[in-house]
C-alpha positions, -999 to 999 in steps of 0.1 A, spaced: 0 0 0 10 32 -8 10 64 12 12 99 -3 4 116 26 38 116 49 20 131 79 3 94 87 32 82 94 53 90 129 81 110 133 106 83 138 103 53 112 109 21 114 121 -7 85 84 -16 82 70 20 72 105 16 46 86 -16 33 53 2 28 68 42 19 90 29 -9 71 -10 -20 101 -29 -15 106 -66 4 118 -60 38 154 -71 25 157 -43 6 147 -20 28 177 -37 54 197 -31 24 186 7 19 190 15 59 223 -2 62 234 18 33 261 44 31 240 80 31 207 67 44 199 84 72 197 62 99 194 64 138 205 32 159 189 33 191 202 -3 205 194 -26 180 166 -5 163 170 12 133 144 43 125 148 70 100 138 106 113 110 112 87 119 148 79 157 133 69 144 112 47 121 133 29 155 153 24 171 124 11 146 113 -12 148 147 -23 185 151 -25 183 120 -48 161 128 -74 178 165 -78 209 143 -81 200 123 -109 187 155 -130 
């Protein structure tokens, strides 16, 4: 399912709003999180994504690629 409304979804993410913001198997989105750039915040074991960094990211990525 996706959501084009970002303000549904809390301010801290976790892999599973990954899985359902971007339509990707739950792999992938271990793969994006652990990757080099993604912003990620490791609290213990968790991994969660402040939203607001990754709508930047996303953002920064597609003015990249123009």
């Amino acid at each position: 399912m996706y959501m084009k409304d970002f303000t549904n979804y809390p301010l801290m993410l976790n892999v599973k709003d990954i899985v359902e913001i971007f339509g990707i198997s739950r792999d992938k989105a271990y793969d994006l999180v652990n990757s080099k750039g993604f912003p990620t915040v490791k609290i213990g074991k968790r991994i969660v994504v402040p939203k607001e960094h990754l709508l930047k990211w996303i953002k920064d990525q597609v003015e990249e690629d123009l």
